[in-house]
C-alpha positions as CSV (number, residue, x, y, z in Angstrom):
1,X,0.0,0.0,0.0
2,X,1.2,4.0,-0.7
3,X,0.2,7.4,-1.1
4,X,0.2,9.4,-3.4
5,X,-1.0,12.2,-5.9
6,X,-3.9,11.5,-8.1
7,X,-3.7,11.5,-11.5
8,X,-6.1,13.6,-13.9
9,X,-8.1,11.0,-14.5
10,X,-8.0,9.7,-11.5
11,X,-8.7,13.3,-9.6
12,X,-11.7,13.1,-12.4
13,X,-13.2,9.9,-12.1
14,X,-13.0,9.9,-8.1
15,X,-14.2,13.8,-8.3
16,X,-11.4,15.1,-6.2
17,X,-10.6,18.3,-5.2
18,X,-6.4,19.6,-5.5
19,X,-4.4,18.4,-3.0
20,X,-6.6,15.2,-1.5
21,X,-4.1,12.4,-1.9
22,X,-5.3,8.6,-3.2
23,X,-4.0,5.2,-1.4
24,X,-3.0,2.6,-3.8
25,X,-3.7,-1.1,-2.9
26,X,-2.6,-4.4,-4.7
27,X,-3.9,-7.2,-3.5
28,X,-3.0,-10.8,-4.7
29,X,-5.2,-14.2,-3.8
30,X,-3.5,-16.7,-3.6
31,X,-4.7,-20.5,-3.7
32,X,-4.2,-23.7,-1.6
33,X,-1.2,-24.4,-4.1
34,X,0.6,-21.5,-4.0
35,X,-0.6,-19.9,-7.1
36,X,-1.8,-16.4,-7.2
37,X,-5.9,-17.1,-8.3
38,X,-7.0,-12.7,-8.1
39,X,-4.9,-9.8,-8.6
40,X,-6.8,-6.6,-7.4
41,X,-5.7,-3.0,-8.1
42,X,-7.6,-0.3,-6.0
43,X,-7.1,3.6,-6.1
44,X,-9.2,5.0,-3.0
45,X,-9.5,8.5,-2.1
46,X,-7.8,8.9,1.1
47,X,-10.1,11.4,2.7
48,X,-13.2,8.8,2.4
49,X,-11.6,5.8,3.4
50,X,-10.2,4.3,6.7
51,X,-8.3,1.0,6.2
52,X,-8.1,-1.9,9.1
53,X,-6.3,-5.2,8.1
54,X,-6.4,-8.1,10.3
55,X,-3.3,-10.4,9.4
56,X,-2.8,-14.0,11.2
57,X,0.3,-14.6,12.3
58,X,2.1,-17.9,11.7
């Protein structure tokens, strides 16, 4: 995950105003085998979103 600047297109599509920053995401699934199965790529507006991961530890 990271911060950073919108894009145009992105400020555009996500109807931004100057200066709000988006968090980049890239999440990969991965199956029983060890083989990715999902790759997810999310731009979020980081004035609208609050993120909370819960990770098991092994």
């Amino acid at each position: 995950m990271s911060a950073r600047q919108p894009t145009p297109q992105e400020r555009s599509s996500l109807q931004l105003t100057s200066g709000i920053p988006v968090l980049t995401i890239t999440r990969v699934a991965i199956a029983d085998g060890g083989y990715p199965v999902e790759v997810n790529d999310m731009v979020l507006s980081a004035d609208r979103y609050q993120l909370h991961y819960v990770l098991p530890a092994e």
